[in-house]
C-alpha positions in Angstrom: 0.0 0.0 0.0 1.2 3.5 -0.8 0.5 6.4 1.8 0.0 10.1 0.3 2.1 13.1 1.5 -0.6 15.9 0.8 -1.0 19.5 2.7 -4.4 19.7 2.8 -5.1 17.8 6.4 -8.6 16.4 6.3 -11.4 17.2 9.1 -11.2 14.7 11.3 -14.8 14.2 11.9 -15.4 10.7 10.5 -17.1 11.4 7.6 -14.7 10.2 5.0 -17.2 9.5 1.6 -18.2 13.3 1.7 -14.5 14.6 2.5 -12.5 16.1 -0.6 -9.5 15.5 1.1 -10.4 11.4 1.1 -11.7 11.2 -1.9 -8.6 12.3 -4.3 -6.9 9.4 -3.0 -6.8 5.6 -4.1 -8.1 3.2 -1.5 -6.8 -0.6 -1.0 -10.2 -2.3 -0.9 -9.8 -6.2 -0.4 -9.7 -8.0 2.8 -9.7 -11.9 3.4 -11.3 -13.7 5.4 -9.4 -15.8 8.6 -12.8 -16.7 9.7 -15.5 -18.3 9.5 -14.4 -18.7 5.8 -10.5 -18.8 5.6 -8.7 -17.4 2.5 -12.7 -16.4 1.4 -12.6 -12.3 0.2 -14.9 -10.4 3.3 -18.8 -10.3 2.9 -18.6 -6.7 3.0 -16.4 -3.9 1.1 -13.9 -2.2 3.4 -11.7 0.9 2.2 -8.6 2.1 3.9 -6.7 5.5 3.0 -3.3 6.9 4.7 -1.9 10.1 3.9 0.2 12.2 6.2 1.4 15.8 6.7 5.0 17.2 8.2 3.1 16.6 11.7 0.3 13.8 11.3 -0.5 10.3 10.2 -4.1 9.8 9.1 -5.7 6.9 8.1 -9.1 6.7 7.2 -11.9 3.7 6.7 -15.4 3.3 5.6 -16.5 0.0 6.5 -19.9 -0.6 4.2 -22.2 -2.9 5.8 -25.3 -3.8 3.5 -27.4 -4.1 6.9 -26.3 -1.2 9.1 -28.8 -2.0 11.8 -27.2 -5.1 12.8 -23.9 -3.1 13.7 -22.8 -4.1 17.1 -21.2 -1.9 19.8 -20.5 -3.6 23.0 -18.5 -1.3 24.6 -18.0 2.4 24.8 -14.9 2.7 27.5 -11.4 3.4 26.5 -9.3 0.3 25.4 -12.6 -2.0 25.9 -12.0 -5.0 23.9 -13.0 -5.0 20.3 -13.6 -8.5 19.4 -17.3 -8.9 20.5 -18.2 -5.1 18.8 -18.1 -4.2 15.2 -14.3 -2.6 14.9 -11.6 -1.7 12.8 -7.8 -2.3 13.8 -4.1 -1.6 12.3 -0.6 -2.4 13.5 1.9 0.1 12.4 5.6 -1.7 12.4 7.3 1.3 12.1 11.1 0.3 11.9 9.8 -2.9 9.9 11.7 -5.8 11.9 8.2 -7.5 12.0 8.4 -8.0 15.3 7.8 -4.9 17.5 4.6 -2.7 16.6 2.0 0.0 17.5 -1.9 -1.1 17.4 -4.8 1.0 16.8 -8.7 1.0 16.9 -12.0 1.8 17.2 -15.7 1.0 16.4 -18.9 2.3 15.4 -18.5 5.1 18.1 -15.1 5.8 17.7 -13.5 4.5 20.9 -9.7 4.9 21.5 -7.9 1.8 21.4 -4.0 0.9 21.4 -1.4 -0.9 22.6 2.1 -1.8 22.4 3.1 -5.4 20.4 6.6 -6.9 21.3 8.4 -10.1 19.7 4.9 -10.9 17.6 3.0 -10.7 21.0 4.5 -14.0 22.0 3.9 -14.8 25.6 3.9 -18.0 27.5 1.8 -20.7 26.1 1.5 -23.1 28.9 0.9 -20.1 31.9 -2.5 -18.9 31.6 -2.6 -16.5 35.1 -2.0 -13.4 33.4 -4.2 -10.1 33.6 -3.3 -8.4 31.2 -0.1 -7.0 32.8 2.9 -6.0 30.7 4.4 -8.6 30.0 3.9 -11.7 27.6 4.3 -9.6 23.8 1.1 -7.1 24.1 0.5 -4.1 26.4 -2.5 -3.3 26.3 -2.1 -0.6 28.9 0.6 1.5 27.1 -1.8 4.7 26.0 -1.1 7.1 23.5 -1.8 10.6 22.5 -4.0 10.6 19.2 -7.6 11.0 17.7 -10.5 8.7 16.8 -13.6 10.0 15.1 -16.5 7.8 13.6 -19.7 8.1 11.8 -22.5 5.9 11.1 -25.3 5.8 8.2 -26.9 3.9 5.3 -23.6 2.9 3.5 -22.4 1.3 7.2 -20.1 3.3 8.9 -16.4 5.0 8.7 -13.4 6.8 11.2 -11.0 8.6 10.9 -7.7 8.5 12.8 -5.0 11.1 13.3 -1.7 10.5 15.1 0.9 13.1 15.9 4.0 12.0 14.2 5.2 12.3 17.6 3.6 9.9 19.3 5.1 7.5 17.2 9.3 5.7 17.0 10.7 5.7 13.3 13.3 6.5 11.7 13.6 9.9 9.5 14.5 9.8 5.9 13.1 9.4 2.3 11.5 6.5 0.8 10.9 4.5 4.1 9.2 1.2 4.4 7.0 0.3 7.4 5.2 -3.1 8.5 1.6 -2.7 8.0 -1.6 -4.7 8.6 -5.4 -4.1 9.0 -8.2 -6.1 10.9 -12.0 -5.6 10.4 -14.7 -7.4 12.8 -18.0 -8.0 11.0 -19.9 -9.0 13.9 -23.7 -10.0 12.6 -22.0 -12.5 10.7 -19.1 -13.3 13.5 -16.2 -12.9 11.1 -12.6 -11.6 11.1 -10.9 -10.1 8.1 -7.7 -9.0 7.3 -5.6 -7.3 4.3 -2.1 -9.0 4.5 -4.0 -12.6 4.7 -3.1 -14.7 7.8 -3.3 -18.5 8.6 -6.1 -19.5 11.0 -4.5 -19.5 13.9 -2.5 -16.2 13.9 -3.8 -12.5 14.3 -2.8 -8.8 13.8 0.1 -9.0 15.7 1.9 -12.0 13.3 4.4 -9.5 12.3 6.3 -11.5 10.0 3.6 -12.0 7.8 2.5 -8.4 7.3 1.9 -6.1 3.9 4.4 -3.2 3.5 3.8 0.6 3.4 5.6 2.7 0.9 5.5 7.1 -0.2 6.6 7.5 3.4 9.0 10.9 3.3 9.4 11.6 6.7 11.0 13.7 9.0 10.9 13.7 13.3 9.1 17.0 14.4 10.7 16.1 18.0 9.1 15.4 21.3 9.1 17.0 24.6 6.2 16.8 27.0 5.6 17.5 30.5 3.0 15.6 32.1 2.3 16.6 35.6 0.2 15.5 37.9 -1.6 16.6 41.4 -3.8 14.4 43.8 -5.8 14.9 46.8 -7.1 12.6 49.0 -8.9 11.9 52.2 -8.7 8.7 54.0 -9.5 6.9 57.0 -8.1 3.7 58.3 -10.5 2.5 61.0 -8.3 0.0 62.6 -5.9 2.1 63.8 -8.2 4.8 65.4 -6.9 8.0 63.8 -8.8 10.3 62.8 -9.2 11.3 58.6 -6.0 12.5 56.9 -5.9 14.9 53.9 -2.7 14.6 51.6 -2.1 16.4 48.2 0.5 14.8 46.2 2.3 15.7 43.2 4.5 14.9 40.6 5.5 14.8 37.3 7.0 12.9 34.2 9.0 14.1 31.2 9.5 12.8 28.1 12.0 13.5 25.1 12.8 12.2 21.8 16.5 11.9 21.6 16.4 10.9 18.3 13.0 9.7 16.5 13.8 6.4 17.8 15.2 6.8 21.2 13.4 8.4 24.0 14.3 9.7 27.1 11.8 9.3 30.4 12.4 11.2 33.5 10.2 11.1 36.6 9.8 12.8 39.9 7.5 11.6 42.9 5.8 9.1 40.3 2.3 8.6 39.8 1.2 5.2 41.4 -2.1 5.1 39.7 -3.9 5.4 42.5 -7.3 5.3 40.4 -6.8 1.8 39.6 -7.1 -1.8 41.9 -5.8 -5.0 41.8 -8.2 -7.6 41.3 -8.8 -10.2 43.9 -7.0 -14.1 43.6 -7.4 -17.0 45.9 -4.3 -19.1 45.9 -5.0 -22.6 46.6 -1.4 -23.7 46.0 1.9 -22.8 47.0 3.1 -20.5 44.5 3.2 -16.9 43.7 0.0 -14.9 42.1 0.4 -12.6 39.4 -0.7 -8.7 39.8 0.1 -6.5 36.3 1.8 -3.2 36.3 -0.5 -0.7 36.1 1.8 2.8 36.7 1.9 5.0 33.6 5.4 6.1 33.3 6.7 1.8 33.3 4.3 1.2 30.9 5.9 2.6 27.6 8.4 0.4 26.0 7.7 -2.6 28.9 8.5 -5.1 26.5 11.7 -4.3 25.5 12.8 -5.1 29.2 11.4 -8.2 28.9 13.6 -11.8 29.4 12.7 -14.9 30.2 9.6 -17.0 30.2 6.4 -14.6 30.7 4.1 -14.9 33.8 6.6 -17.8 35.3 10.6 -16.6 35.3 10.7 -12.7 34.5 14.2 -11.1 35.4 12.4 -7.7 35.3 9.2 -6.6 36.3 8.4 -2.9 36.8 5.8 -3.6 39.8 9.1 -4.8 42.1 10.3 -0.8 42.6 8.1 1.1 44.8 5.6 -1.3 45.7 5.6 -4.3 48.6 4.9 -7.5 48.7 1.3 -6.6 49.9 0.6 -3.8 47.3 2.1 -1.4 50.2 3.2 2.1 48.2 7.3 2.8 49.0 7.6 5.9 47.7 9.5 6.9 44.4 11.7 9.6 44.5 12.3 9.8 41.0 14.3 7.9 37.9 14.9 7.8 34.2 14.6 5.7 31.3 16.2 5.4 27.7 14.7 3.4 25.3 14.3 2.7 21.6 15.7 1.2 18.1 19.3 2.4 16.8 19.7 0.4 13.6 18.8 -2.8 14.4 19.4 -3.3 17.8 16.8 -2.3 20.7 17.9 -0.7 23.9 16.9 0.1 27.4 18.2 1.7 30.6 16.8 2.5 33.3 17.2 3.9 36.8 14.9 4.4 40.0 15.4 5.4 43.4 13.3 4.9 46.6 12.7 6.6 49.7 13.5 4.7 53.0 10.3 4.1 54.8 11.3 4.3 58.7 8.3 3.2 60.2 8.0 0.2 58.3 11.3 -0.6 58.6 12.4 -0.5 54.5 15.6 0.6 53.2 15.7 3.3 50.6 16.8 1.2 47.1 18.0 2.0 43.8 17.4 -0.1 40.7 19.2 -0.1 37.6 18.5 -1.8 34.1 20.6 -1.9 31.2 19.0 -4.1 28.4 20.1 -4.9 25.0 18.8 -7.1 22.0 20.2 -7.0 19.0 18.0 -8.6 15.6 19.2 -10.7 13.5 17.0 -11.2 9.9 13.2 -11.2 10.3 12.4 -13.6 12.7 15.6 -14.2 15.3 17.4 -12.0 17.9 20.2 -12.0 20.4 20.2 -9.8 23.3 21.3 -9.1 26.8 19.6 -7.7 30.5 21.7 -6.0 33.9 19.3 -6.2 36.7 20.6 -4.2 40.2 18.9 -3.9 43.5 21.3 -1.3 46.1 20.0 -0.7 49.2 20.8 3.7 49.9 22.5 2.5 53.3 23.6 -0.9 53.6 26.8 -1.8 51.0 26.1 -5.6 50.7 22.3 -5.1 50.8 21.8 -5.8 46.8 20.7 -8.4 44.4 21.5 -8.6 41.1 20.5 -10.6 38.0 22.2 -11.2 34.3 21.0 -12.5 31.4 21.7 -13.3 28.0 18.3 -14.6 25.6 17.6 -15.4 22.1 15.8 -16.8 19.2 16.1 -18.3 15.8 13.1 -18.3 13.6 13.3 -21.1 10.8 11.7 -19.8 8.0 8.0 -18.5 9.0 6.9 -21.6 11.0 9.5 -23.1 13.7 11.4 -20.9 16.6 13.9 -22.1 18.9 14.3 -19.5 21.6 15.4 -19.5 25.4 17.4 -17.3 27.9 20.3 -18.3 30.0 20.9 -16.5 33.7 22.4 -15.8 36.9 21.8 -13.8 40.0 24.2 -12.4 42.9 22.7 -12.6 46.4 25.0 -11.6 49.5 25.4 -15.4 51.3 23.7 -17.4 48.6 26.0 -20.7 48.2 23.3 -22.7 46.4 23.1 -23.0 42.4 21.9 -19.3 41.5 21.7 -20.1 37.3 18.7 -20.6 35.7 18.2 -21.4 32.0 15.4 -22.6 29.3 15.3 -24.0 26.3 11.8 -24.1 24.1 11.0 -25.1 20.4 7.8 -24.1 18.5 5.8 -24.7 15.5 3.2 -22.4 14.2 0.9 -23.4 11.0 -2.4 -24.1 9.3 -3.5 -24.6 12.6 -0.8 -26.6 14.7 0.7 -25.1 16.8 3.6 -27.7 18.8 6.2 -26.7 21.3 8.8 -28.6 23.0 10.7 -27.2 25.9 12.8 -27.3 29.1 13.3 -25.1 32.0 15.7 -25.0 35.1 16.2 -22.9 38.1 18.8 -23.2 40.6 18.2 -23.4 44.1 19.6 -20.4 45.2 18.5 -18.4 41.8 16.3 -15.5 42.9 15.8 -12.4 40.8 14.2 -10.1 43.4 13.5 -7.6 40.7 11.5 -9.6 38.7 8.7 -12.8 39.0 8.9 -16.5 39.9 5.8 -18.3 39.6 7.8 -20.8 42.0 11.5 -21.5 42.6 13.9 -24.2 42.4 13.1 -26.7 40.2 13.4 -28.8 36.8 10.6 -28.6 34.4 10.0 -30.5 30.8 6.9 -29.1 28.8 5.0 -30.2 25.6 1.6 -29.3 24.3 0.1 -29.8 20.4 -2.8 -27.7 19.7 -4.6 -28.7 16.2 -7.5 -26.2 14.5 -9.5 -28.3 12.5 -12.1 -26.1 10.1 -15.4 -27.2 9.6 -16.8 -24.9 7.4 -20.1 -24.7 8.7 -20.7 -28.8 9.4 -23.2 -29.6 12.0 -23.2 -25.6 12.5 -19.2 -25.8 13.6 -16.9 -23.5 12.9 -14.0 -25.3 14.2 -12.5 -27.9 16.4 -9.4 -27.5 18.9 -8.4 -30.8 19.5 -5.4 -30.3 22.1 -2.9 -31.4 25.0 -0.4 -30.0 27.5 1.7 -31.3 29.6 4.4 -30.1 32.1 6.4 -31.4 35.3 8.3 -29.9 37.9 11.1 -31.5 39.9 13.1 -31.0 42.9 16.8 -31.3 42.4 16.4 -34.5 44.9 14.3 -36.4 42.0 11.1 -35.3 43.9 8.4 -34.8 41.4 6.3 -31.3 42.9 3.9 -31.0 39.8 2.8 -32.9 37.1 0.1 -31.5 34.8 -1.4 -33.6 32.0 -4.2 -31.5 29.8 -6.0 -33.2 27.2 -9.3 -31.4 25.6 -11.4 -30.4 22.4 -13.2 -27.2 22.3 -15.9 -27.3 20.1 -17.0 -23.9 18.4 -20.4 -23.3 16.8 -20.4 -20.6 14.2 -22.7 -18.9 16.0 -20.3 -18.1 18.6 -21.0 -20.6 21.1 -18.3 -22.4 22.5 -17.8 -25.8 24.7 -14.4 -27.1 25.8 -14.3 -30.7 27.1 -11.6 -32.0 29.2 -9.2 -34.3 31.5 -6.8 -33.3 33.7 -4.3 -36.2 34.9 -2.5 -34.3 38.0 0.8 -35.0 40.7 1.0 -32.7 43.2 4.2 -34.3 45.5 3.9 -31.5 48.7 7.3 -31.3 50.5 6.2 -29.1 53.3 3.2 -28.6 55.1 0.9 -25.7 53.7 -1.6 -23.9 54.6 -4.3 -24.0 52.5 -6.9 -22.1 54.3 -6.2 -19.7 56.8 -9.8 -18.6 57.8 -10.4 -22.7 58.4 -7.1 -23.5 59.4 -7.3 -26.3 57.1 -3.5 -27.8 56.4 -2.2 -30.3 53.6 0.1 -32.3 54.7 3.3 -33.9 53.2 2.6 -36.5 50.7 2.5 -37.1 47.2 -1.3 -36.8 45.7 -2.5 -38.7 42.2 -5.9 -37.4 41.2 -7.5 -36.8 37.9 -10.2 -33.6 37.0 -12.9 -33.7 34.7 -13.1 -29.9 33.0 -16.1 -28.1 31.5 -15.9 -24.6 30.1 -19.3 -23.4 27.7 -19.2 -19.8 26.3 -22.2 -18.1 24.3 -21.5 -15.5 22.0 -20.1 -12.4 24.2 -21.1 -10.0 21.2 -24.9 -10.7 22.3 -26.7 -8.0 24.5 -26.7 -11.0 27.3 -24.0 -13.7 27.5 -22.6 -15.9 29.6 -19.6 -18.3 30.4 -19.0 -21.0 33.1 -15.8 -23.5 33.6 -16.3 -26.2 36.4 -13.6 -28.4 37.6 -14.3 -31.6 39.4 -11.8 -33.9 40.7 -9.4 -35.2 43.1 -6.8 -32.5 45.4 -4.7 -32.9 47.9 -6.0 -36.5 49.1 -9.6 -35.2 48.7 -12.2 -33.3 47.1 -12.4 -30.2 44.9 -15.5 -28.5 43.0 -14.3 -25.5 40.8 -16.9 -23.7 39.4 -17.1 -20.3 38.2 -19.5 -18.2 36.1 -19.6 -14.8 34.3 -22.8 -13.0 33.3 -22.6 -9.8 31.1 -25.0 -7.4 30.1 -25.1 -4.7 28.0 -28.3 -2.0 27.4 -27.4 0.0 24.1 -23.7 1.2 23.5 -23.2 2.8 26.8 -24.7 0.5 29.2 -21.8 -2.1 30.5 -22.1 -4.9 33.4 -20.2 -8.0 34.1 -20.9 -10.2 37.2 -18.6 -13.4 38.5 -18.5 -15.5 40.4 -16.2 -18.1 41.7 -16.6 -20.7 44.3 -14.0 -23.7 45.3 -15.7 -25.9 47.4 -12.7 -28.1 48.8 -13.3 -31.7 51.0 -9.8 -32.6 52.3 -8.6 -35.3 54.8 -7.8 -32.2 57.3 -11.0 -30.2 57.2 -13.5 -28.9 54.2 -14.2 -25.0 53.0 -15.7 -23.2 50.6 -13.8 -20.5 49.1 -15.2 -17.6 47.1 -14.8 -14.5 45.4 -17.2 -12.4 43.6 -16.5 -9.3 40.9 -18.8 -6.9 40.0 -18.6 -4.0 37.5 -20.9 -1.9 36.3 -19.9 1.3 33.1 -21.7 3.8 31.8 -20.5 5.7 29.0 -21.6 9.4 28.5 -19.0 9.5 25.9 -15.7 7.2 24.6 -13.7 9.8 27.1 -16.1 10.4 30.0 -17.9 7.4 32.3 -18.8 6.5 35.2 -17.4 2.8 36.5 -17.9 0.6 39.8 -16.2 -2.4 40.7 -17.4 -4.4 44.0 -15.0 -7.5 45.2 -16.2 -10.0 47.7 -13.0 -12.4 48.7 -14.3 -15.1 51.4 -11.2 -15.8 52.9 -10.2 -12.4 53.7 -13.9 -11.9 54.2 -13.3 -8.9 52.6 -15.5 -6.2 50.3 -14.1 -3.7 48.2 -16.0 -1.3 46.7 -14.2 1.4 44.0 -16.4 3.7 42.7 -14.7 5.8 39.5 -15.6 8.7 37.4 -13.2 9.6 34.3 -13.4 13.1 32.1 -10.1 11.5 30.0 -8.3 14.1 28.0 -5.2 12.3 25.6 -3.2 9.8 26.4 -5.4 8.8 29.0 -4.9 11.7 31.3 -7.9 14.1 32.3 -10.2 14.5 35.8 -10.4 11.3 38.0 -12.9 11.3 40.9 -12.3 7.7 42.6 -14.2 6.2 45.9 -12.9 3.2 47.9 -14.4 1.6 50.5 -12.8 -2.1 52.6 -15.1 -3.8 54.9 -13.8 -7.0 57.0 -15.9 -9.3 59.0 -18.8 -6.5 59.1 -16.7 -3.5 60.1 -15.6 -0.8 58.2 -11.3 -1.2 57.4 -10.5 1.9 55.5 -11.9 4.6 53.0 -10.7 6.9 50.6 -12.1 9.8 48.2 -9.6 10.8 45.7 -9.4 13.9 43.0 -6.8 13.5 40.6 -5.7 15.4 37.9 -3.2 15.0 35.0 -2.6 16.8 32.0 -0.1 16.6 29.1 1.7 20.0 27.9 2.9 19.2 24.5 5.9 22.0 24.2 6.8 21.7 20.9 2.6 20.8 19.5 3.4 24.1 17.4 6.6 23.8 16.2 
């Protein structure tokens, strides 16, 4: 596809048919189906322009639907997901190394939606625990500053887009090449399009299998922003018997394009989202939970930090500096960070400091990153990561982690990637290595991987995330998408298995996991997964399993087998719901998993989702019912102003938290937030908050 310099910048209203400024331009007009028809041209006519000024990328669409009053909007919040709505998406590979992007999109009612794409969005295959945090390939919560304007009508409905030149990382010159891929969702008839056709099991973030953009002529118009911020709040812990404290905060970030690839971040007092919460987990085993970063200023460039094996051995992770292992805020005095491209080669540095924290008895730290990764042809890389941990006052109060990681990609289909690493801990005389090893295959439908992973016993990168520690671990799963085309109403089947052990380094085996399943999917959108689950759990050390029932599993080694049921209707329906239940053998007894999710949605601005989960557990040592409810409840005034509430219900705590959140966003997810928190415990009322927060971008060089 060719993109159009031009001086004329359109209105960016989303009318595109009646827009002079469109219309001189040649669109690219065929799509192809991935589903429910794949390699089939789209049902409908989609056409895509880009042009672009000194300043701005545009990119227009007019998505013709022959029965506009079928269009489906499910959402109207910022980055709500766009698979269940009708939508339009892009990935912009801006240095064209087909692995590393920027997504945008929007629907019918021109929400904002973007995120970052690392390595081809490749996570972890076999670790499902993630909330959609930073790492494993997409961040979703990286936020940009840009524009999104739709229209609907008779032909079906259009957008436009306009991003700041800015806002994106390229390289200046003539006659550049990016990455370039579009998606449409055609929702009354459940289907999935794209330009650069893909196989069945890949989407928008398969880099490496992109169409190319040409008639770029670009130059960097620089980047410097301040983005400060100031927060009040009021709060009351009722434990304690204080009385209610007000504190303003403040604090601000700064960012500066070095060069149109390389950016300097620098921080002071940092903001520690306070608008957002963690979601509540039960942890019926003896491993470590998962909570995502959330903080605005690590979410930028995340990715390119990333090493090792998402969601189970991450050398980094942002949510380590400035925040406890109970959430607790350590304040931030400040920091920088350098990333971006130079050539070929991504880079990263970066450097935080703490305050000490006297009456809880922490140190003041500082943290520095250095990361490296070099690529190598489309599809493999070789790269490099310097983790340190100083305490302010103590000399031989540190950690520190290195790492070297890599991947060859054999033609489009196979990878062989892994890492190998090694951490310093003052008095540590075990085996602190760690390495892993892991082969893939991706295509027409099978997807097969093959790998091995080992952590010493000593290895223990405080800085970053262990699911668990110490321990050897062979994996293998197959995954088969079988087509249907429409067969007894299927649209596919997913005939699949997983397994994966863990050992001690005395032979002990802790874990064995054994998965074997089919989902079967209707082309109507419903969905049933049917399943075994052959399971070791060998228990080295008492645990407790229950607190609030003191309920303990003892040593022992435990052979049981669970019988899995998941069933999904279509979640693009005004009512939908989705239930997994788990029944089996644990710990030398009993265990009843089920959960359930209920969503409803009242036009385009009315949101609610309620779940529920309940694990009622029978063991040898005692029985209990664990549970833990979600509520949340959106109204949309507009894409950039609503009103949200999220309720949580955890039984073991027996604990309710209530967050109560009103947004007037202005770019880049900044604007006016008005957030209510309330934590009740056995009855009683723990602690409340009311918070006003306000943050605002000054773009300094917007008119140069």
């Amino acid at each position: 596809m060719q993109a159009f310099k031009t001086d004329k910048e359109p209105t960016v209203d989303g009318e595109v048919i009646g827009d002079a400024v469109w219309q001189t331009f040649k669109p690219v007009d065929q799509l192809w189906q991935t589903k429910p028809n794949s390699g089939f041209p789209a049902s409908e006519k989609t056409e895509i322009r880009i042009i672009y000024t000194s300043t701005t990328f545009y990119l227009s669409v007019v998505c013709y639907d022959k029965e506009p009053g079928k269009l489906v909007v499910s959402d109207a919040r910022r980055d709500a997901p766009l698979d269940n709505t009708d939508s339009f998406l892009f990935i912009l590979d801006t240095f064209h190394d087909r692995q590393n992007g920027f997504v945008f999109g929007t629907n019918p009612i021109g929400i904002e939606y973007d995120g970052q794409v690392d390595n081809e969005g490749q996570g972890n295959f076999s670790n499902n625990r993630l909330q959609m945090g930073t790492i494993g390939g997409f961040n979703l919560n990286w936020d940009a500053a840009w524009t999104v304007r739709s229209k609907t009508g008779d032909f079906g409905w259009s957008a436009e887009f306009s991003i700041p030149l800015r806002t994106l990382r390229f390289a200046s010159g003539k006659d550049q090449v990016w990455g370039i891929n579009f998606q449409r969702n055609i929702r009354k008839t459940n289907e999935i399009v794209f330009w650069a056709a893909l196989p069945i099991q890949f989407d928008l973030k398969r880099l490496s299998l992109e169409g190319t953009l040409t008639g770029l002529d670009l130059q960097s118009p620089g980047n410097l922003k301040l983005i400060p911020y100031a927060l009040g709040r009021a709060a009351r812990d009722f434990t304690s018997g204080d009385g209610t404290t007000v504190k303003p905060v403040g604090g601000v970030d700064l960012k500066y394009s070095i060069t149109p690839s390389v950016t300097l971040d620098l921080t002071y007092n940092t903001d520690f989202a306070q608008v957002e919460v963690d979601q509540q987990q039960v942890n019926l085993d003896r491993f470590n939970l998962f909570f995502p970063e959330k903080r605005p200023f690590f979410l930028e460039n995340a990715g390119q930090f990333t090493v090792g094996s998402a969601g189970e051995v991450d050398l980094f992770f942002t949510r380590r500096i400035g925040l406890g292992n109970r959430g607790e805020v350590i304040p931030i005095i400040g920091g920088g960070r350098v990333s971006g491209k130079i050539d070929n080669t991504n880079i990263g540095f970066l450097n935080m400091t703490t305050r000490a924290v006297d009456e809880q008895d922490i140190e003041g730290q500082n943290f520095t990153v250095a990361r490296v990764n070099q690529q190598i042809g489309q599809r493999s890389s070789i790269g490099g990561i310097i983790v340190n941990r100083q305490s302010t006052s103590v000399s031989d109060n540190y950690n520190r982690s290195f790492a070297l990681d890599g991947k060859y990609g054999i033609g489009k289909k196979a990878t062989i990637s892994g890492y190998v690493a090694k951490t310093q801990t003052p008095g540590e005389t075990r085996d602190q290595t760690s390495f892993k090893l892991l082969n893939s295959y991706e295509w027409n439908g099978l997807r097969a991987t093959l790998g091995y992973t080992q952590l010493g016993e000593g290895f223990n990168p405080e800085v970053g995330y262990l699911f668990r520690s110490a321990y050897r671990k062979p994996e293998a799963s197959v995954f088969q998408q079988v087509r249907m085309n429409g067969k007894y109403g299927l649209l596919e089947l997913r005939p699949h298995a997983t397994y994966r052990s863990f050992w001690n380094f005395k032979g002990f085996q802790e874990t064995s996991y054994l998965h074997v399943d089919n989902h079967w999917v209707w082309v109507s959108g419903l969905e049933i997964h049917t399943g075994i689950n052959f399971t070791t759990e060998g228990v080295t050390k008492p645990f407790v399993i229950s607190r609030r029932n003191d309920v303990t599993v003892p040593v022992g080694t435990y052979d049981h087998r669970e019988a899995q049921l998941v069933l999904m209707t279509n979640a693009s329906k005004p009512f939908y719901i989705s239930t997994r239940s788990i029944l089996g053998g644990s710990f030398g007894g009993l265990r009843y998993l089920n959960t359930g999710t209920v969503g409803m949605r009242v036009g385009k601005k009315f949101n609610s989702e309620l779940s529920l989960q309940v694990n009622d557990v029978r063991l040898p040592d005692g029985s209990f019912v664990q549970e833990v409810l979600a509520a949340r409840v959106a109204y949309s005034f507009r894409p950039r102003i609503n009103l949200q509430s999220f309720v949580q219900y955890n039984s073991e705590e027996d604990l309710w938290s209530f967050n109560i959140r009103f947004n007037i966003l202005e770019q880049a997810n900044t604007g006016l937030f008005l957030v209510y928190n309330d934590v009740y415990t056995e009855g009683f009322v723990r602690n409340r908050s009311f918070t006003v927060k306000y943050t605002h971008v000054f773009d300094l060089l917007k008119n140069k």
